[in-house]
PyMOL Python script that loads the backbone (N, CA, C, O; Angstrom):
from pymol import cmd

cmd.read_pdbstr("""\
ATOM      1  N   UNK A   1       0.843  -1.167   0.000  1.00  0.00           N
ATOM      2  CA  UNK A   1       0.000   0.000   0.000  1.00  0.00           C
ATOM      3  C   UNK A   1       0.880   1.218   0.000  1.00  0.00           C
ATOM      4  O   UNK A   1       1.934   1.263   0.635  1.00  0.00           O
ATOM      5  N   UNK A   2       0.508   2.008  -0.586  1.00  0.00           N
ATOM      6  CA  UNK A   2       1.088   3.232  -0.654  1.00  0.00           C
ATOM      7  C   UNK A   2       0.072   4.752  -0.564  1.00  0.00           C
ATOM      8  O   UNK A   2      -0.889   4.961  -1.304  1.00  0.00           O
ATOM      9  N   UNK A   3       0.551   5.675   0.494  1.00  0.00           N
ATOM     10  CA  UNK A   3       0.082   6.510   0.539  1.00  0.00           C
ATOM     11  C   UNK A   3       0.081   7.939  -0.050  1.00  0.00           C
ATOM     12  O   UNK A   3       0.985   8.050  -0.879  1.00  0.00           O
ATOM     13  N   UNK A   4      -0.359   8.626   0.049  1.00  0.00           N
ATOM     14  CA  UNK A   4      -0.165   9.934  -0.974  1.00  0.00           C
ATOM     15  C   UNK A   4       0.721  10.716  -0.406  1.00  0.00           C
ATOM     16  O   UNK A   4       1.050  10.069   0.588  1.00  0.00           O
ATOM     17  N   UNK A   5       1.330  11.714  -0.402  1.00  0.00           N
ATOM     18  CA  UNK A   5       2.039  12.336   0.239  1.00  0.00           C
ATOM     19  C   UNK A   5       2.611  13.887   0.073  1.00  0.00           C
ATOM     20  O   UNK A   5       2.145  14.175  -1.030  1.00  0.00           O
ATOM     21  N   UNK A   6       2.929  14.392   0.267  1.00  0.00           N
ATOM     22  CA  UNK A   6       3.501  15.915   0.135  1.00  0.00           C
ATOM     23  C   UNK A   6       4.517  15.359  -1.140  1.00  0.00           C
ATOM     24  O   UNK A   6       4.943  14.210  -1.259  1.00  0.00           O
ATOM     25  N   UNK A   7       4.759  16.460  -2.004  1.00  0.00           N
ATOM     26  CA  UNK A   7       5.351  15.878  -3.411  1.00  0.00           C
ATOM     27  C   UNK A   7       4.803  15.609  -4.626  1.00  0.00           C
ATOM     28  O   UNK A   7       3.587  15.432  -4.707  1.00  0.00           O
ATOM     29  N   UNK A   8       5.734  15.531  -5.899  1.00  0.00           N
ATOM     30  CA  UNK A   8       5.035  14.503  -6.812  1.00  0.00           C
ATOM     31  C   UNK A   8       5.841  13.583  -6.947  1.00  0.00           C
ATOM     32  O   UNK A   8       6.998  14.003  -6.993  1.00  0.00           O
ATOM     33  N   UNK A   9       5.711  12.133  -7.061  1.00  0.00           N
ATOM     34  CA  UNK A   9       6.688  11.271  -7.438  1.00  0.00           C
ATOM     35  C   UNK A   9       7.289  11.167  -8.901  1.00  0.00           C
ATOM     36  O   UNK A   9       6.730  11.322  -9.987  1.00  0.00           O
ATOM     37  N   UNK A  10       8.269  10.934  -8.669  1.00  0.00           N
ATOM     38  CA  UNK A  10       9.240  10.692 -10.084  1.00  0.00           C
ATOM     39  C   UNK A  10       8.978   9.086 -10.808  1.00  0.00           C
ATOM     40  O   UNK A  10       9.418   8.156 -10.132  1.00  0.00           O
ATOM     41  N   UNK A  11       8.221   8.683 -12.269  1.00  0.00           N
ATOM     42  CA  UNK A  11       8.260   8.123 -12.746  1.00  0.00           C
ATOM     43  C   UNK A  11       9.045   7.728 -13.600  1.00  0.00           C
ATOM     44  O   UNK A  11       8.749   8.265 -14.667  1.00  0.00           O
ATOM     45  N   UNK A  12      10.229   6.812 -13.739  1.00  0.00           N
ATOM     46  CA  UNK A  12      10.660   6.172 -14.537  1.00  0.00           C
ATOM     47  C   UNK A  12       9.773   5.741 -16.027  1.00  0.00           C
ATOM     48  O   UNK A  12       9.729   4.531 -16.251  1.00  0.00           O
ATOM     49  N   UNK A  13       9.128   6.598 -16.965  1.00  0.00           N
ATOM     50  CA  UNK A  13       8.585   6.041 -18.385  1.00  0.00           C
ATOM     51  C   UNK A  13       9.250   5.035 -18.834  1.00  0.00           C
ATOM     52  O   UNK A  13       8.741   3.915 -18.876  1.00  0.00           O
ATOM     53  N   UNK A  14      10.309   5.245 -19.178  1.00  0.00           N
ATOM     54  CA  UNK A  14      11.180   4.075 -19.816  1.00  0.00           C
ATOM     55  C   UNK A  14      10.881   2.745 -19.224  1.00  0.00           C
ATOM     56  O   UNK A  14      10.206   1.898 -19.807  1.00  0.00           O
ATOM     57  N   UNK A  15      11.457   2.576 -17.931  1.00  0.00           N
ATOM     58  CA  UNK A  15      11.645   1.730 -16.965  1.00  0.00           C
ATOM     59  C   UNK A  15       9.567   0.853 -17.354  1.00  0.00           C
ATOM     60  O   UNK A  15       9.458  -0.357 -17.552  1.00  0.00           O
ATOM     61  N   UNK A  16       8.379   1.755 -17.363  1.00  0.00           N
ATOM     62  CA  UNK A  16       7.437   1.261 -17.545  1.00  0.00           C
ATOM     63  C   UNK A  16       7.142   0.746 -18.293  1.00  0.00           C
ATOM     64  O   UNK A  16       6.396  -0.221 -18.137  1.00  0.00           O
ATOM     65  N   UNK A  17       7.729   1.267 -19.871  1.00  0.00           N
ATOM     66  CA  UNK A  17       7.349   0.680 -21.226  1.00  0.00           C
ATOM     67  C   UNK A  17       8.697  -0.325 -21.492  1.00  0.00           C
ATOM     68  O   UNK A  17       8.532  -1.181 -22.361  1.00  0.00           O
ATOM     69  N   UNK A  18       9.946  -0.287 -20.847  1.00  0.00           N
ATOM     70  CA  UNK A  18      11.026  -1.479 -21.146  1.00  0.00           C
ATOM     71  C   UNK A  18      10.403  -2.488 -20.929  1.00  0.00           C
ATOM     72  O   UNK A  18      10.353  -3.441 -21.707  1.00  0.00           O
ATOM     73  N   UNK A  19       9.442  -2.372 -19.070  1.00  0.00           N
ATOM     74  CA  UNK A  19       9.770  -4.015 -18.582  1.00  0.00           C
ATOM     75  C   UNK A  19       8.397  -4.263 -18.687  1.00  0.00           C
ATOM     76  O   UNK A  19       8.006  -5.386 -18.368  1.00  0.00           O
ATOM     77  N   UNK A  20       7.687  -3.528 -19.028  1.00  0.00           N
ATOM     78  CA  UNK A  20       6.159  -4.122 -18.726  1.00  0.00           C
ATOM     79  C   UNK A  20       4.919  -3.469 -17.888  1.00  0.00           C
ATOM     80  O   UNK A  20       3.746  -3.762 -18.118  1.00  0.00           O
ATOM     81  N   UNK A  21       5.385  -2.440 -16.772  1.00  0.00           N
ATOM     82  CA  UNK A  21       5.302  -2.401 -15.435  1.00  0.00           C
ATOM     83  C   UNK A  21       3.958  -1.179 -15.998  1.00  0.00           C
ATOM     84  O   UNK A  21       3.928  -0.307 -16.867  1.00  0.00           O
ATOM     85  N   UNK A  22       3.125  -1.612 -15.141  1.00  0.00           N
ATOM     86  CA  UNK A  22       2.042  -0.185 -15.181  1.00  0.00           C
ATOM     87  C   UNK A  22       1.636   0.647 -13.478  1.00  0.00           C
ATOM     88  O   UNK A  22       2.114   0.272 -12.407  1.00  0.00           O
ATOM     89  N   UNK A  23       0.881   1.544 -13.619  1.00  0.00           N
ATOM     90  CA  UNK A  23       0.511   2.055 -12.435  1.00  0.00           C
ATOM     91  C   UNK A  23      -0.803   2.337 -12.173  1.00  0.00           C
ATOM     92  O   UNK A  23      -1.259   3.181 -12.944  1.00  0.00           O
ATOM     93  N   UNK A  24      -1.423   2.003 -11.509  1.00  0.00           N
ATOM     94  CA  UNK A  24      -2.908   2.423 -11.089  1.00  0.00           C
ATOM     95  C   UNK A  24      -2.795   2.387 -10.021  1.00  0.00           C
ATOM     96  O   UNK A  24      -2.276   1.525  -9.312  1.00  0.00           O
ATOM     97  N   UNK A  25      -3.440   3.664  -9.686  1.00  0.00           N
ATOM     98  CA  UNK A  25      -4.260   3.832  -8.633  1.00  0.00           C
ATOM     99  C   UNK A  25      -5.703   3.418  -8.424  1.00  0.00           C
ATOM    100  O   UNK A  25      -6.571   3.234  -9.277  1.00  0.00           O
ATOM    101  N   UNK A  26      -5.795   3.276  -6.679  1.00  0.00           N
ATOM    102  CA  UNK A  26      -7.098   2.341  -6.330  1.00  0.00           C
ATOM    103  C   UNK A  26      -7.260   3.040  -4.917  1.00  0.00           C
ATOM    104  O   UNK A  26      -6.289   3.116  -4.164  1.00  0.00           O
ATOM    105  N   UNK A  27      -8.363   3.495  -4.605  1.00  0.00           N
ATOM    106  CA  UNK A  27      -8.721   4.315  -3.313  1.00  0.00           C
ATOM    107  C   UNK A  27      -9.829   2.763  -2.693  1.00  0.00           C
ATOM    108  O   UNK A  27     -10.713   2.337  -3.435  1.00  0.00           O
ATOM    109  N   UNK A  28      -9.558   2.092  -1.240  1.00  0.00           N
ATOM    110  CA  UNK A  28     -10.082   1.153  -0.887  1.00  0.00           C
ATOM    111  C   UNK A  28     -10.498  -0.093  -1.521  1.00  0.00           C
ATOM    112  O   UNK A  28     -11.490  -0.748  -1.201  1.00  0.00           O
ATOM    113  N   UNK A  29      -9.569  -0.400  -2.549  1.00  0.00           N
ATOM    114  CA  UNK A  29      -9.593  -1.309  -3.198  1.00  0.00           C
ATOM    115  C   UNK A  29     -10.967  -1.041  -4.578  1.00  0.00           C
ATOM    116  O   UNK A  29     -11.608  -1.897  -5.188  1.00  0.00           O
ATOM    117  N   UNK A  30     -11.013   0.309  -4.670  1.00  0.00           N
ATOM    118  CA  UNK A  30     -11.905   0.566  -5.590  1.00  0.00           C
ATOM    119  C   UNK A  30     -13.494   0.352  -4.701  1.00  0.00           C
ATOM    120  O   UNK A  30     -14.460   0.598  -5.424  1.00  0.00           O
ATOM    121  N   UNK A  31     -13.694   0.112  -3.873  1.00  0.00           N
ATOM    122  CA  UNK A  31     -14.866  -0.509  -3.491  1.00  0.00           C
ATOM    123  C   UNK A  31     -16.310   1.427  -2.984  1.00  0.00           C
ATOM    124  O   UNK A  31     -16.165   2.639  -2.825  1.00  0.00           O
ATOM    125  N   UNK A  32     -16.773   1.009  -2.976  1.00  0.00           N
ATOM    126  CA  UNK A  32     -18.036   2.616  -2.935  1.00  0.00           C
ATOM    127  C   UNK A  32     -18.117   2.350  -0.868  1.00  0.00           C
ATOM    128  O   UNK A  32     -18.727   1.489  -0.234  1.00  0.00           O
ATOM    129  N   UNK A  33     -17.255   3.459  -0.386  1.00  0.00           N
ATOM    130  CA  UNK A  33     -17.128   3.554   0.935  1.00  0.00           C
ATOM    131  C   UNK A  33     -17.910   3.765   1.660  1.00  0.00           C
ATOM    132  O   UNK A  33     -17.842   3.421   2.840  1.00  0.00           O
ATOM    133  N   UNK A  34     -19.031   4.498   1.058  1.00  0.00           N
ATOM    134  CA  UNK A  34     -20.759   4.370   1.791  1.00  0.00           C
ATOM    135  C   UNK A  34     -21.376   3.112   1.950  1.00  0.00           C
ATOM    136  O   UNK A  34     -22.471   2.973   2.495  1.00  0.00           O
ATOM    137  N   UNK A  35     -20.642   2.118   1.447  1.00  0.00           N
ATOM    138  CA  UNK A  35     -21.045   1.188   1.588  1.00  0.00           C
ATOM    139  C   UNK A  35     -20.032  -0.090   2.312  1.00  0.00           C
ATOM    140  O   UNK A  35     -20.424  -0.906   3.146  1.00  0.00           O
ATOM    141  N   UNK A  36     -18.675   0.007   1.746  1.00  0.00           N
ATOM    142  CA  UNK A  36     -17.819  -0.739   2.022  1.00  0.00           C
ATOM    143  C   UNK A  36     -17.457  -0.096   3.885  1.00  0.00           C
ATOM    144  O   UNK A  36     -17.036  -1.004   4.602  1.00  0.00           O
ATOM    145  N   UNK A  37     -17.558   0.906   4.398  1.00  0.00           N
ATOM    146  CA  UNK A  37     -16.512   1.134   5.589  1.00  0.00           C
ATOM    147  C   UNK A  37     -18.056   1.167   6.363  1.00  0.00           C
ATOM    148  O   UNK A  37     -17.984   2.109   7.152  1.00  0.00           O
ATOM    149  N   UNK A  38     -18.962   0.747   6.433  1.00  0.00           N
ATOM    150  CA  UNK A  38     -19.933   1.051   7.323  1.00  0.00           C
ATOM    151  C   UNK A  38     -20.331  -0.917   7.218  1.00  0.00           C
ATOM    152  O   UNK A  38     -21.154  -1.446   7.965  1.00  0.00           O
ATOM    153  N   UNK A  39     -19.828  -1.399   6.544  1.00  0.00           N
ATOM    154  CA  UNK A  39     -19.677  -3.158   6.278  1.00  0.00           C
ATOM    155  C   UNK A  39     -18.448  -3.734   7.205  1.00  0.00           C
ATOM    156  O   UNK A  39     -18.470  -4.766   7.875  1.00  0.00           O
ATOM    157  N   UNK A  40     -17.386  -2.808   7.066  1.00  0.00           N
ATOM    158  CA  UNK A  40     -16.279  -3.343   7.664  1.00  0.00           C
ATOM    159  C   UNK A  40     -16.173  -2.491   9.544  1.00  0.00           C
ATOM    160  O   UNK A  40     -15.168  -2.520  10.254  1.00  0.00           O
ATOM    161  N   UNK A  41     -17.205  -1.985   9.822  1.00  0.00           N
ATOM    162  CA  UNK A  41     -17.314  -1.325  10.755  1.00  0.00           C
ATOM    163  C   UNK A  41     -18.117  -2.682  11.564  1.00  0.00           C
ATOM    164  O   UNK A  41     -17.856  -3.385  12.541  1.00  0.00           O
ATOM    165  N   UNK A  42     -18.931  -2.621  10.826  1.00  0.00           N
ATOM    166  CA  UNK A  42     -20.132  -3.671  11.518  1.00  0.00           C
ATOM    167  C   UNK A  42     -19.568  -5.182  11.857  1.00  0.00           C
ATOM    168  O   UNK A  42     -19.954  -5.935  12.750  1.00  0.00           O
ATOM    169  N   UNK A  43     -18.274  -5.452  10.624  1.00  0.00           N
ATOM    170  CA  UNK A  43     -17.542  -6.743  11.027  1.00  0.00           C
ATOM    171  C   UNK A  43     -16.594  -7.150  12.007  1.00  0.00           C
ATOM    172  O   UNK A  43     -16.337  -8.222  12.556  1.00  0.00           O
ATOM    173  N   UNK A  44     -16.024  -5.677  12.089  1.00  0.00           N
ATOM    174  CA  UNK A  44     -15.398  -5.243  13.230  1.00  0.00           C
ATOM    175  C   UNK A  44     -16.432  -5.490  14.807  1.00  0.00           C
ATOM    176  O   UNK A  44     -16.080  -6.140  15.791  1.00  0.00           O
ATOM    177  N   UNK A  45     -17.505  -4.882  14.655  1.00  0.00           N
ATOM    178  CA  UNK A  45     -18.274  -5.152  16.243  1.00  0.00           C
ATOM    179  C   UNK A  45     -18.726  -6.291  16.727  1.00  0.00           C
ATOM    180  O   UNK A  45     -18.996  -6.523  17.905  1.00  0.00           O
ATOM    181  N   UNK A  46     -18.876  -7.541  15.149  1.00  0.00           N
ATOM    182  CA  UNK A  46     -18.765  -8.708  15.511  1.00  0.00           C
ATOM    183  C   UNK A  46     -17.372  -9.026  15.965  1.00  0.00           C
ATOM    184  O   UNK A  46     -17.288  -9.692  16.997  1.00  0.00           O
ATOM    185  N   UNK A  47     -16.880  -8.863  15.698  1.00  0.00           N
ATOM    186  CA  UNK A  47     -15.831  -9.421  16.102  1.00  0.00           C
ATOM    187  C   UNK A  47     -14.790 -10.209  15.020  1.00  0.00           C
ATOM    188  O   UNK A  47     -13.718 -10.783  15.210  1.00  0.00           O
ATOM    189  N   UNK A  48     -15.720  -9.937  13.607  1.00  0.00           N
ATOM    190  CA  UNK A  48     -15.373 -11.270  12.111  1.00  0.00           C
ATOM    191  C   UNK A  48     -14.167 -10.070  11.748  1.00  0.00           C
ATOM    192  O   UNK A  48     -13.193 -10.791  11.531  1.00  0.00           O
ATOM    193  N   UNK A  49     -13.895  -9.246  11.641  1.00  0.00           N
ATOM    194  CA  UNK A  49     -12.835  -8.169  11.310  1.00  0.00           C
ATOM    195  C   UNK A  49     -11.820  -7.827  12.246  1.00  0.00           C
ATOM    196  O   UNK A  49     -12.061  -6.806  12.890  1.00  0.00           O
ATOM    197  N   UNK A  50     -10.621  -8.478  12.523  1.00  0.00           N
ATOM    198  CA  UNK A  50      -9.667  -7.830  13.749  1.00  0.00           C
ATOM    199  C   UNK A  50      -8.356  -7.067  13.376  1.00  0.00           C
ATOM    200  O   UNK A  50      -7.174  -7.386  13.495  1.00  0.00           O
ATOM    201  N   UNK A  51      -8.967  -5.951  12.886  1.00  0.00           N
ATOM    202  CA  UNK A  51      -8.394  -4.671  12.430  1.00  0.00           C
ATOM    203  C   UNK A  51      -6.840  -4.571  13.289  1.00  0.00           C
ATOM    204  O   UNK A  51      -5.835  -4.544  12.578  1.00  0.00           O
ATOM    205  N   UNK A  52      -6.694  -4.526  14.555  1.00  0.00           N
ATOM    206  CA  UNK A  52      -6.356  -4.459  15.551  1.00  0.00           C
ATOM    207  C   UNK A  52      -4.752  -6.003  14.640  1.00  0.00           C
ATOM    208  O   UNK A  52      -3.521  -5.999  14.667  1.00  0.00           O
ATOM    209  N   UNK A  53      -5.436  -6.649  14.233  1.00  0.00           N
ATOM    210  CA  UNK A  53      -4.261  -7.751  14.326  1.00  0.00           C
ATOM    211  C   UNK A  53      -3.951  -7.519  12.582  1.00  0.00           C
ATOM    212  O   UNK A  53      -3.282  -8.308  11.916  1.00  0.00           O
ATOM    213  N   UNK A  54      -4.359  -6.727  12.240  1.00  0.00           N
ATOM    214  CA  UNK A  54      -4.036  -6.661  10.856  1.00  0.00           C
ATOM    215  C   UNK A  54      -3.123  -4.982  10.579  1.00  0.00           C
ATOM    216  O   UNK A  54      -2.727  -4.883   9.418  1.00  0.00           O
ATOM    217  N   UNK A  55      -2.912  -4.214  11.145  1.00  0.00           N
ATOM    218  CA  UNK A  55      -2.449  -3.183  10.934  1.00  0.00           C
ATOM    219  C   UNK A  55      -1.279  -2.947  12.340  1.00  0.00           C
ATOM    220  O   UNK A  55      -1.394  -3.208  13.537  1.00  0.00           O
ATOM    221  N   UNK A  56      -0.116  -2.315  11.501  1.00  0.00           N
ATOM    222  CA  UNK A  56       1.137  -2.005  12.563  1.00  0.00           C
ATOM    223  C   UNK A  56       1.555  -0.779  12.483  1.00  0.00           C
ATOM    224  O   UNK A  56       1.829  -0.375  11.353  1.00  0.00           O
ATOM    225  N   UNK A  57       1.680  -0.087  13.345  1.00  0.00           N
ATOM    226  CA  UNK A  57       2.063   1.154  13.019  1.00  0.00           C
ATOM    227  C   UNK A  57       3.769   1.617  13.492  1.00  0.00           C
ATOM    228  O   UNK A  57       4.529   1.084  14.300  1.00  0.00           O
ATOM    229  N   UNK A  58       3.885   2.391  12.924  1.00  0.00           N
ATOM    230  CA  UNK A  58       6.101   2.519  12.740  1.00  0.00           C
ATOM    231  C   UNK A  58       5.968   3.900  12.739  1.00  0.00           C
ATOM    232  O   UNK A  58       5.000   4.337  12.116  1.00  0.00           O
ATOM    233  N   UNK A  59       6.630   4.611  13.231  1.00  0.00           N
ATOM    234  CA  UNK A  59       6.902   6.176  13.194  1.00  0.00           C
ATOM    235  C   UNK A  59       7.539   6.256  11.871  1.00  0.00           C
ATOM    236  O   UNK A  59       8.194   5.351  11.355  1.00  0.00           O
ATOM    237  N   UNK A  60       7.239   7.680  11.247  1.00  0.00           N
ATOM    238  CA  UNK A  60       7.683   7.657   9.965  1.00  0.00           C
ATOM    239  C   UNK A  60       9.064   7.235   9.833  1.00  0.00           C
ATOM    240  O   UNK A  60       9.225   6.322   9.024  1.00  0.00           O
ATOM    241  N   UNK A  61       9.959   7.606  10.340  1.00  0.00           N
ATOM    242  CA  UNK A  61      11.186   7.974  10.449  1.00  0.00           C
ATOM    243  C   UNK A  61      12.193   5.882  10.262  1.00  0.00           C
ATOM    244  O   UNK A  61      13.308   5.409  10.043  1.00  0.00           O
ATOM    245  N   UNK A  62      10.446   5.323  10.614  1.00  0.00           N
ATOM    246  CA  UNK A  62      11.462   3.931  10.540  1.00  0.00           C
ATOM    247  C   UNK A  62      10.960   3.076   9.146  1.00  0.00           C
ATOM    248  O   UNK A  62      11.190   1.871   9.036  1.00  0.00           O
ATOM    249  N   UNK A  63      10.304   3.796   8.185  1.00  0.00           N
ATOM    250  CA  UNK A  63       9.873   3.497   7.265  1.00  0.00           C
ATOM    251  C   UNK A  63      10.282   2.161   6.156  1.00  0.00           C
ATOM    252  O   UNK A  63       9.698   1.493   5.302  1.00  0.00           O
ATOM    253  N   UNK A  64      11.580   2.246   6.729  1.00  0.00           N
ATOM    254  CA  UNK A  64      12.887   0.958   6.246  1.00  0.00           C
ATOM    255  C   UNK A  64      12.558  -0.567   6.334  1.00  0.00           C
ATOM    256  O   UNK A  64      12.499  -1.607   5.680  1.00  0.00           O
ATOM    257  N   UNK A  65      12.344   0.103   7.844  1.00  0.00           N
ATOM    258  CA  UNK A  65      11.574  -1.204   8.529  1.00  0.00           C
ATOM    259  C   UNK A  65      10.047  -1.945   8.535  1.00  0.00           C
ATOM    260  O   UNK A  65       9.461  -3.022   8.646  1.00  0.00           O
ATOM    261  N   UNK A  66       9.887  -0.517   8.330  1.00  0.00           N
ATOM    262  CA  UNK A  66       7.625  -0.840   7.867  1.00  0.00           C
ATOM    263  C   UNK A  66       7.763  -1.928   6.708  1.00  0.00           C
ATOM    264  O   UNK A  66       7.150  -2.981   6.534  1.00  0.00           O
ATOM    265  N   UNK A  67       8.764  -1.321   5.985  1.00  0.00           N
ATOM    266  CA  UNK A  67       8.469  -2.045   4.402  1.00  0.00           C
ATOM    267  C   UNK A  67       9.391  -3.277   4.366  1.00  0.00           C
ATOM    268  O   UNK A  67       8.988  -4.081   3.524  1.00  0.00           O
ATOM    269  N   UNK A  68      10.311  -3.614   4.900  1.00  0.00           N
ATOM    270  CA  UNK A  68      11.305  -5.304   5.523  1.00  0.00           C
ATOM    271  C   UNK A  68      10.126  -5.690   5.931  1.00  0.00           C
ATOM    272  O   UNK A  68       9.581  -6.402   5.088  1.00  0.00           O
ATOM    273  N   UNK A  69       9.073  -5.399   7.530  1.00  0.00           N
ATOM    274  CA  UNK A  69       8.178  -5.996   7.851  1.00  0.00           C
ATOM    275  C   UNK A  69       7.259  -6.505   6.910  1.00  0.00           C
ATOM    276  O   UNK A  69       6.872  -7.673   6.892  1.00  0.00           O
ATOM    277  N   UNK A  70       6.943  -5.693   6.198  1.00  0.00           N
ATOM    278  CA  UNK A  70       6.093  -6.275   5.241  1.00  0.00           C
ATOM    279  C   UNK A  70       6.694  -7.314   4.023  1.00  0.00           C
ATOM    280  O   UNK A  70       6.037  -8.344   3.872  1.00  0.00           O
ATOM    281  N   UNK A  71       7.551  -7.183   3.390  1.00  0.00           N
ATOM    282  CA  UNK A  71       7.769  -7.658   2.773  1.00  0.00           C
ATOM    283  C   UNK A  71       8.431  -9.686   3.151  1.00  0.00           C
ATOM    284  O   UNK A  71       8.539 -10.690   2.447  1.00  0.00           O
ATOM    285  N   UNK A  72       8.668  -9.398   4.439  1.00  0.00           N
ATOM    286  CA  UNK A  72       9.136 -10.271   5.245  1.00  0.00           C
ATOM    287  C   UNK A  72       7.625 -11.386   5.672  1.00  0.00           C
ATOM    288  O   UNK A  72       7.628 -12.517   6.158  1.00  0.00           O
ATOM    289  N   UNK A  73       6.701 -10.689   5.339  1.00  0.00           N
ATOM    290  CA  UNK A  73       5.458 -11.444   6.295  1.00  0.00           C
ATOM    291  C   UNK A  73       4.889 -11.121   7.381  1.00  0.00           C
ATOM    292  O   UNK A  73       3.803 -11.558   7.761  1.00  0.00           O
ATOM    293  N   UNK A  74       5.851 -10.033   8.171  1.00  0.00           N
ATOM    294  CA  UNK A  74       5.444  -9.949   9.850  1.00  0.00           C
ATOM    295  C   UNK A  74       4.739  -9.409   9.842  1.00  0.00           C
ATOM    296  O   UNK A  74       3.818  -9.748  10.584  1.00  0.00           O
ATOM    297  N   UNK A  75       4.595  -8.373   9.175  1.00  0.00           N
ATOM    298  CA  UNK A  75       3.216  -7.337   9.029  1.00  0.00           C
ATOM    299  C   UNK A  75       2.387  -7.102   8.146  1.00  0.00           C
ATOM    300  O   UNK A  75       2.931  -6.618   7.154  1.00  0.00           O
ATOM    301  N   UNK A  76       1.342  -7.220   8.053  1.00  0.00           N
ATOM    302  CA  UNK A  76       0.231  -7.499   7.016  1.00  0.00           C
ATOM    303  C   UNK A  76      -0.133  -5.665   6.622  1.00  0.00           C
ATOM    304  O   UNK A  76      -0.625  -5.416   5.521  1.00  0.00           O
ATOM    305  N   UNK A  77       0.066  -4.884   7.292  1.00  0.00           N
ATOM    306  CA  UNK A  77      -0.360  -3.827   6.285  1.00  0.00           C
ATOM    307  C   UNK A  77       0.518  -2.317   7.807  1.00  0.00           C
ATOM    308  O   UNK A  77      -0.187  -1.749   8.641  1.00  0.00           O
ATOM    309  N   UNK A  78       1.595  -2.167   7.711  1.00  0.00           N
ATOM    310  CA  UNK A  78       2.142  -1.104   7.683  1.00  0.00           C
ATOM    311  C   UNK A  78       1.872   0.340   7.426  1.00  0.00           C
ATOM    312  O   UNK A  78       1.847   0.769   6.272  1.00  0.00           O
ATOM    313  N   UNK A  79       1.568   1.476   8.970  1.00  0.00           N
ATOM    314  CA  UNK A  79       1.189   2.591   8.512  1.00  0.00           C
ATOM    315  C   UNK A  79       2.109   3.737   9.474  1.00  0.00           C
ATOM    316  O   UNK A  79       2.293   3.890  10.681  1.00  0.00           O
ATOM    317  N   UNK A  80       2.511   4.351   8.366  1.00  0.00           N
ATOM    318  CA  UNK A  80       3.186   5.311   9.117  1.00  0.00           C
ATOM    319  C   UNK A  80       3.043   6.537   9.783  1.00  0.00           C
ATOM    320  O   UNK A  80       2.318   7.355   9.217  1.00  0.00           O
ATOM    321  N   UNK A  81       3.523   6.845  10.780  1.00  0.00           N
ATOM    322  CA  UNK A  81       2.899   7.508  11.690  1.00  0.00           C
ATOM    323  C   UNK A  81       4.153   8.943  11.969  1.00  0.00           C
ATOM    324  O   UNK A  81       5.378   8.830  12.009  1.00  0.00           O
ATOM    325  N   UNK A  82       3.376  10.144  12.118  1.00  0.00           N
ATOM    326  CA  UNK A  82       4.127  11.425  12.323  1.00  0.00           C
ATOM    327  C   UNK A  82       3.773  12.062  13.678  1.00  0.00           C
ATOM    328  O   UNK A  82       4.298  13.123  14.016  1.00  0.00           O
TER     329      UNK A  82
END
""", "prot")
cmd.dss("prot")
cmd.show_as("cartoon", "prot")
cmd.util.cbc("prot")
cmd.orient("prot")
């Protein structure tokens, strides 16, 4: 996951049309949030959603590590924090 941020990012074109690689963006997995976050709210109070065991939070500053964690397995979805 990647967040938006202060900036614009620098795209490599080349690098996209050499190897293949495309980019899209997707806000909640594309899903209509009037509907999707008031679903995942309610799964949450059951108890079927444990938000809590799915998200880790890292001060920005260790960002190195958010993304090893993740990429490693330990952490399922990494958010950085200021």
């Amino acid at each position: 996951a990647v967040g938006l941020g202060a900036g614009v990012p620098q795209i490599d074109l080349r690098d996209l049309v050499m190897r293949g690689k495309s980019v899209h963006g997707c806000l909640e997995g594309d899903s209509v949030p009037a509907v999707f976050i008031p679903q995942l709210l309610n799964l949450h109070a059951q108890g079927r959603f444990p938000i809590e065991r799915l998200v880790t939070a890292f001060p920005h500053r260790d960002a190195n590590a958010a993304l090893a964690a993740q990429h490693s397995g330990d952490v399922i979805k990494p958010v950085l924090t200021w």
